[in-house]
LOPAMAR-837702 format. One record per residue (C-alpha): x, y, z; residue number from 0. Coordinates in steps of 0.5 Angstrom, whole numbers, plus 500, padded with zeros to 3 digits. Each point is the difference from the previous one (the first is absolute). Layout:
BEGIN
> X:Y:Z:NUM
...
This chain:
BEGIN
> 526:537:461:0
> 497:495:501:1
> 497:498:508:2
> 503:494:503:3
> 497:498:507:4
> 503:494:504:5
> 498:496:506:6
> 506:496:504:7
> 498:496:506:8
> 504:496:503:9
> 499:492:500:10
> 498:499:507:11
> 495:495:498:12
> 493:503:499:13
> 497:507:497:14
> 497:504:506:15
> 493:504:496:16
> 504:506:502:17
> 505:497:496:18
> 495:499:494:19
> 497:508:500:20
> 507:502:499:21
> 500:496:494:22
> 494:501:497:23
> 501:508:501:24
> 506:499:497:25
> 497:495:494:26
> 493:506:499:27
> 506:506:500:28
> 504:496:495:29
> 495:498:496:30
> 496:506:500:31
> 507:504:497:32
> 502:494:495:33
> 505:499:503:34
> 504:493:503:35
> 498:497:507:36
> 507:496:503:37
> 500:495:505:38
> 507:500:504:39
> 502:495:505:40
> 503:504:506:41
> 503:494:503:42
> 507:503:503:43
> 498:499:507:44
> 501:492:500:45
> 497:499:506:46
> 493:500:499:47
> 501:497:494:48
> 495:494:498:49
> 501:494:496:50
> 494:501:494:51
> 498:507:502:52
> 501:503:493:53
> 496:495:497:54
> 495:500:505:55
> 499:508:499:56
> 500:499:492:57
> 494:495:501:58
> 497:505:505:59
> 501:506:495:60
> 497:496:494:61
> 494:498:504:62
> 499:507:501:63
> 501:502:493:64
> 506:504:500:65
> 506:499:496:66
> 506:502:500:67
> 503:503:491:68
> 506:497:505:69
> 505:497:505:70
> 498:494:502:71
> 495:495:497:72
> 498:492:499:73
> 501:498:492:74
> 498:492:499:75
> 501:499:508:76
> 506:504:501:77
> 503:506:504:78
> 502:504:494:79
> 502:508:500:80
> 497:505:494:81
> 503:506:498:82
> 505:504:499:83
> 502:504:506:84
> 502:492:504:85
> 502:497:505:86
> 493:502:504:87
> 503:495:505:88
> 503:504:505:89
> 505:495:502:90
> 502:499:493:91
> 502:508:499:92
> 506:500:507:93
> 506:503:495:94
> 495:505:497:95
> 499:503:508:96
> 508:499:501:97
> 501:504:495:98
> 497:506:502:99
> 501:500:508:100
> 508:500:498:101
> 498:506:495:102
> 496:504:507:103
> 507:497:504:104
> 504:504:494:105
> 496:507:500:106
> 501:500:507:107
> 492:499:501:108
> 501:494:504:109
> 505:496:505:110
> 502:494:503:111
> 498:499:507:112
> 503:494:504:113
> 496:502:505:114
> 498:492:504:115
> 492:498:503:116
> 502:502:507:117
> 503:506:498:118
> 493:503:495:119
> 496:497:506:120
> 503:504:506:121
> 500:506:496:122
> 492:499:499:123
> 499:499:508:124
> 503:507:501:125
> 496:504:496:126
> 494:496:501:127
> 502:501:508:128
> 500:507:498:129
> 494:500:496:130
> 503:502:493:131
> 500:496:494:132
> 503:494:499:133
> 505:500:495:134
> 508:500:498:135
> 505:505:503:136
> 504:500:494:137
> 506:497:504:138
> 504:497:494:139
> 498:507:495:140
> 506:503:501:141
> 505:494:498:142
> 504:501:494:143
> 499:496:494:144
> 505:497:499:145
> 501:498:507:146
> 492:497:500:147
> 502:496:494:148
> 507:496:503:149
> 495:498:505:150
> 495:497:496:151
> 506:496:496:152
> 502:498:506:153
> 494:497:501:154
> 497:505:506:155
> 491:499:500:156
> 497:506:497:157
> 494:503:497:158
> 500:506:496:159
> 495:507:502:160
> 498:506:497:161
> 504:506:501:162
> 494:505:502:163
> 501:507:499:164
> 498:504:508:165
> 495:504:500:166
> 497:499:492:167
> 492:501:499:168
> 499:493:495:169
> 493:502:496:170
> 496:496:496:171
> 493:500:497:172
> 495:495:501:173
> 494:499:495:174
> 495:499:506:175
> 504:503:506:176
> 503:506:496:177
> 506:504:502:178
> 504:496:505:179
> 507:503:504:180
> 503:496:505:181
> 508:503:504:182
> 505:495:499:183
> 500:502:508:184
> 495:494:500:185
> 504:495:496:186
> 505:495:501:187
> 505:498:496:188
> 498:494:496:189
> 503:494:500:190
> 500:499:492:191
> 505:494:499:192
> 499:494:507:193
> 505:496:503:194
> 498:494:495:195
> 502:504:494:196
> 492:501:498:197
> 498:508:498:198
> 494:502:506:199
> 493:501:498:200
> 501:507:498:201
> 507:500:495:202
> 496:494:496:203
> 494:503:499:204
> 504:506:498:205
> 504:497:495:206
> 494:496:498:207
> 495:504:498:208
> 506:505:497:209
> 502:495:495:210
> 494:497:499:211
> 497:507:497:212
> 495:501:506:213
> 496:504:499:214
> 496:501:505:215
> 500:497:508:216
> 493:498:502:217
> 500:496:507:218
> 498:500:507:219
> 500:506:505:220
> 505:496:505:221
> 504:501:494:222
> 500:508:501:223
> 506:501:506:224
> 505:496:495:225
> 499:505:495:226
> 504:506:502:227
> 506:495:500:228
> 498:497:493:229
> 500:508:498:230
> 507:501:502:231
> 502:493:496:232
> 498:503:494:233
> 503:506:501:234
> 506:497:501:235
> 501:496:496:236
> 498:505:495:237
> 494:498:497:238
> 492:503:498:239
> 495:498:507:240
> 493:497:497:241
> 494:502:503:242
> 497:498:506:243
> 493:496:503:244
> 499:498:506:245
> 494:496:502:246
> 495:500:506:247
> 501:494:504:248
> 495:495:499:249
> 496:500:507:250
> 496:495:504:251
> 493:503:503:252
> 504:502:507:253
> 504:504:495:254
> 506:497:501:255
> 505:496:496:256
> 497:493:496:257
> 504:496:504:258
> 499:491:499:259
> 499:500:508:260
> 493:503:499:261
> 499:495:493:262
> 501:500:493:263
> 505:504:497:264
> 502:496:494:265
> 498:500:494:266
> 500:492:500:267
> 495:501:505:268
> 495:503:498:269
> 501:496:493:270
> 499:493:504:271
> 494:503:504:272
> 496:501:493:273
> 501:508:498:274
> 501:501:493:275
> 506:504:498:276
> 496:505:496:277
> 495:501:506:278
> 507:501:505:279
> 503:504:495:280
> 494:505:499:281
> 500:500:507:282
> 508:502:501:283
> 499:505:496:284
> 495:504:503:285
> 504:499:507:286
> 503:507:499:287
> 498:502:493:288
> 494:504:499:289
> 498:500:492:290
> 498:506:497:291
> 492:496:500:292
> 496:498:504:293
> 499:491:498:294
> 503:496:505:295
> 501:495:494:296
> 506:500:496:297
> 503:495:495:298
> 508:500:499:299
> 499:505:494:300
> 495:504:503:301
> 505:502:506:302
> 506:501:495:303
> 496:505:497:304
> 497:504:506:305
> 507:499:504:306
> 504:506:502:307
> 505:501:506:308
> 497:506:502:309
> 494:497:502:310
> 504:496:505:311
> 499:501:507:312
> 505:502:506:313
> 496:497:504:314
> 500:491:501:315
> 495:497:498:316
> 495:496:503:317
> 500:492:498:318
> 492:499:502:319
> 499:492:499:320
> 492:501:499:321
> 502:505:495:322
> 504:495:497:323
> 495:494:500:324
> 494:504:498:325
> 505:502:493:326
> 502:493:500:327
> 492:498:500:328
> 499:505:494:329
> 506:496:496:330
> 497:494:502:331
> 493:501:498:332
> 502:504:493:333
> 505:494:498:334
> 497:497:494:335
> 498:492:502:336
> 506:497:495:337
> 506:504:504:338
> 497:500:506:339
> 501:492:501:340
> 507:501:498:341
> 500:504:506:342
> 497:495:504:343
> 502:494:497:344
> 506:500:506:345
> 495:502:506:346
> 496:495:498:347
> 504:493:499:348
> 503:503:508:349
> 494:501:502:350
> 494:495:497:351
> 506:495:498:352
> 498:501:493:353
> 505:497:495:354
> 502:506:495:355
> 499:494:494:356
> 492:499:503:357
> 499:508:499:358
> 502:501:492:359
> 497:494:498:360
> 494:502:503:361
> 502:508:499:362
> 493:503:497:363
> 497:496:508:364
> 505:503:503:365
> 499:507:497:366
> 491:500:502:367
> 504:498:507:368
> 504:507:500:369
> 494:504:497:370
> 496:497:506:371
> 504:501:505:372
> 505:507:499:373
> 494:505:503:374
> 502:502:506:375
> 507:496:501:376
> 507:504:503:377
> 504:495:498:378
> 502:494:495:379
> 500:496:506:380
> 494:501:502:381
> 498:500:494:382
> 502:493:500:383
> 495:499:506:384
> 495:501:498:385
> 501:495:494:386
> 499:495:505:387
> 493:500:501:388
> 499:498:492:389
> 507:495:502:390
> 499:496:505:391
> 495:494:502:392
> 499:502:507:393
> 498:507:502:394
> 499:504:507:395
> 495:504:501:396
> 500:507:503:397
> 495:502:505:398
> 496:505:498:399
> 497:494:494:400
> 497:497:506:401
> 494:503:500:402
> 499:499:493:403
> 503:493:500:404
> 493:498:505:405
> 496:503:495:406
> 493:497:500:407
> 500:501:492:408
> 508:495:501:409
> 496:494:499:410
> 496:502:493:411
> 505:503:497:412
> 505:495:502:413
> 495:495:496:414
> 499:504:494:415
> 508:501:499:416
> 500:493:500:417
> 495:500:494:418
> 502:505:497:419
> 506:497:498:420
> 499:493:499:421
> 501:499:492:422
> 504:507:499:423
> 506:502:501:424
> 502:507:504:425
> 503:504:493:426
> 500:507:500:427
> 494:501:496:428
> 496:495:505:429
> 504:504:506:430
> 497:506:498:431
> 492:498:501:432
> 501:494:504:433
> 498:505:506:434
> 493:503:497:435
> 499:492:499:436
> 501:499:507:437
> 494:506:502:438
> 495:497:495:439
> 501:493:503:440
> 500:502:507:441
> 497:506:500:442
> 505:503:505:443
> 502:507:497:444
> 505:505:503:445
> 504:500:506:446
> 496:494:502:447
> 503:497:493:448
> 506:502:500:449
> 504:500:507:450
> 498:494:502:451
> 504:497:493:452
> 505:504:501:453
> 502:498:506:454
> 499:493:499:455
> 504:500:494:456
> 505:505:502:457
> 501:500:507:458
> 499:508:500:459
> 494:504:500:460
> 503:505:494:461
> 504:498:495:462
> 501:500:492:463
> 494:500:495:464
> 496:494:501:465
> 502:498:492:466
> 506:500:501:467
> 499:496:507:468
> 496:495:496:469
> 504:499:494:470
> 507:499:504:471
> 498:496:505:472
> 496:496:495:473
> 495:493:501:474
> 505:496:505:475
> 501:505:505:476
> 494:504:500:477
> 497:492:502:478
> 505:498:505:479
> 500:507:504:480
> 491:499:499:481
> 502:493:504:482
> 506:502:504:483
């Protein structure tokens, strides 16, 4: 049987790079087997739902380069759903969950329970007091059927809970955790179907993965205290439990869980900072995943081929930003000049004010300018700044070209820059001699010839190659920077 994967965030409004790793874990496993990557929307709880959040998480995930074979996807601008196994829209399945509360309710392994607000948090402040755990005394268990369901047509609030056994050992295996067993002692009896008639959480993710022939269930740890209670769904309701993966948490450098307060922890942040989505995917997966390999740098392909959930680790990872911005330099640096104005073509019209139309109709221009300045660059975005020493009338000049900029050599080599370009034109091949012109005229050579012209030129004391200086910053402005 073939392996089928899902990742089912909820539309919230933007996708945590938490969020992201659990779904690529998911799309290398599914990937690696031959199976099928599903994407489901967990929108249940309608309070946290945010207007376009599926679109904004499907643009998300496309820009990372993972798709889902199903669930939701946008075909010629619309919201559409693929596959066979639908809705994979929460919300759209609320008969299915019905269905299967009230087959519980029958066998006797869930009840109604009338219980109000005041009541649930009564008994929470009596056992905290105590200092036992907080949950349902089990108050409405022992009504009758069919004196529970004359309350319910007469109109009477309720919810429905699981029936747990007392004093039930709930075993389970986890790919990276290993054998698990938690008491029923310890457990509540869950909320399956709230007050406004929506399944909780815990019946729908149920229902969901068994009717969608989920195979596996990849998720992150947080997830690991729920999943007695889905054990003992799934055997109530008599059917095959998947296996299960729990990840490692995606930690800061303090060790603790990512958080917006301490920065960015959407994936839309970091794409709007300039990160490239196969640096941020490399990176992601390697918080928590060690290959069975020693190279840092790997492509989609290659990650589907080493991955292995064995080689998971129980313990969180750490999200080092410098890591991520020195992968994201080897990108940036690796990226064929053609693709990486693509790249650029958004941070440049922002940062510079460079129209996207100027770019393509001087594309082979702007692909030098990508050449010259992707050494040493973290981000698209700072990228995009350093075009400005080629783009703008005026520069500013940073302190350590001050030296050079009082150079006694300044006024010769200013002078013979000047001759030098009356009657030419600085194309790539004169660009490539014009500075061995510039030593045999001026007689000025090394250092003394170089710095001063760079700085003067640039503003800064390091740089690009002087050929593509020249060449992209050609006859006008290296004049108007000679007179400034």
């Amino acid at each position: 049987m073939s392996v089928r994967l899902r990742f089912a965030p909820s539309p919230t409004g933007w996708l945590h790079i938490g969020g992201l790793r659990t779904a690529l874990f998911n799309y290398l496993y599914a990937k690696k087997m031959g199976g099928e990557f599903i994407l489901r929307i967990e929108d249940t709880d309608r309070t946290r739902y945010v207007e376009g959040a599926i679109e904004n998480l499907l643009d998300a995930l496309k820009w990372s380069g993972i798709e889902n074979d199903e669930g939701p996807k946008i075909i010629d601008g619309e919201l559409k759903e693929v596959g066979d196994y639908g809705p994979y829209i929460q919300s759209n399945r609320l008969p299915l969950y019905k269905k299967y509360v009230d087959e519980l309710i029958e066998k006797g392994a869930a009840y109604y329970c009338f219980c109000d607000k005041e009541r649930l948090d009564s008994i929470r402040a009596q056992r905290e007091a105590k200092g036992l755990i907080p949950r349902y005394d089990g108050f409405c268990r022992s009504i009758p059927l069919e004196e529970a369901k004359k309350r319910v047509e007469a109109g009477e609030p309720y919810v429905v809970r699981l029936k747990l056994n007392k004093h039930e050992d709930v075993k389970f295996h986890d790919l990276v955790r290993g054998d698990i067993t938690i008491n029923t002692d310890d457990m509540d009896d869950q909320v399956l179907l709230k007050s406004d008639g929506f399944p909780t959480y815990h019946m729908a993710v149920v229902v969901d993965d068994h009717l969608m022939g989920v195979t596996h269930i990849v998720r992150g740890e947080e997830w690991l205290p729920s999943t007695p209670k889905h054990v003992l769904l799934y055997k109530a309701l008599g059917w095959e439990t998947p296996t299960y993966v729990h990840l490692p948490t995606v930690l800061n450098k303090s060790r603790k869980k990512l958080s917006k307060r301490e920065g960015d922890v959407a994936v839309g942040d970091f794409r709007k900072a300039g990160y490239l989505p196969d640096a941020l995917i490399n990176f992601l997966a390697l918080i928590g995943w060690s290959p069975d390999t020693t190279e840092e740098i790997m492509n989609m392909d290659t990650m589907i081929k080493e991955f292995s959930f064995e080689r998971v680790s129980k313990t969180g990872g750490i999200f080092d930003l410098d890591k991520l911005n020195w992968m994201n330099a080897h990108y940036i640096r690796n990226k064929e000049n053609s693709e990486l104005l693509d790249l650029a073509i958004p941070f440049m019209e922002e940062e510079i004010g460079l129209a996207k139309e100027e770019i393509l109709a001087n594309r082979e221009y702007y692909e030098i300018m990508m050449e010259a300045v992707k050494e040493d660059c973290d981000t698209l975005r700072v990228l995009a700044n350093k075009c400005k020493m080629f783009t703008e009338d005026e520069i500013t000049y940073d302190e350590d070209t001050k030296e050079w900029l009082e150079s006694e050599d300044l006024p010769k080599l200013k002078d013979g820059i000047k001759e030098l370009l009356q009657d030419r034109e600085m194309d790539l091949e004169y660009a490539g001699e014009f500075m061995k012109l510039l030593k045999e005229k001026t007689g000025v050579k090394g250092k003394a010839l170089f710095m001063p012209v760079r700085s003067l030129l640039t503003g800064k004391a390091k740089g690009p190659d002087f050929v593509h200086v020249l060449y992209l910053l050609g006859k006008d402005k290296i004049e108007k920077r000679i007179e400034a």
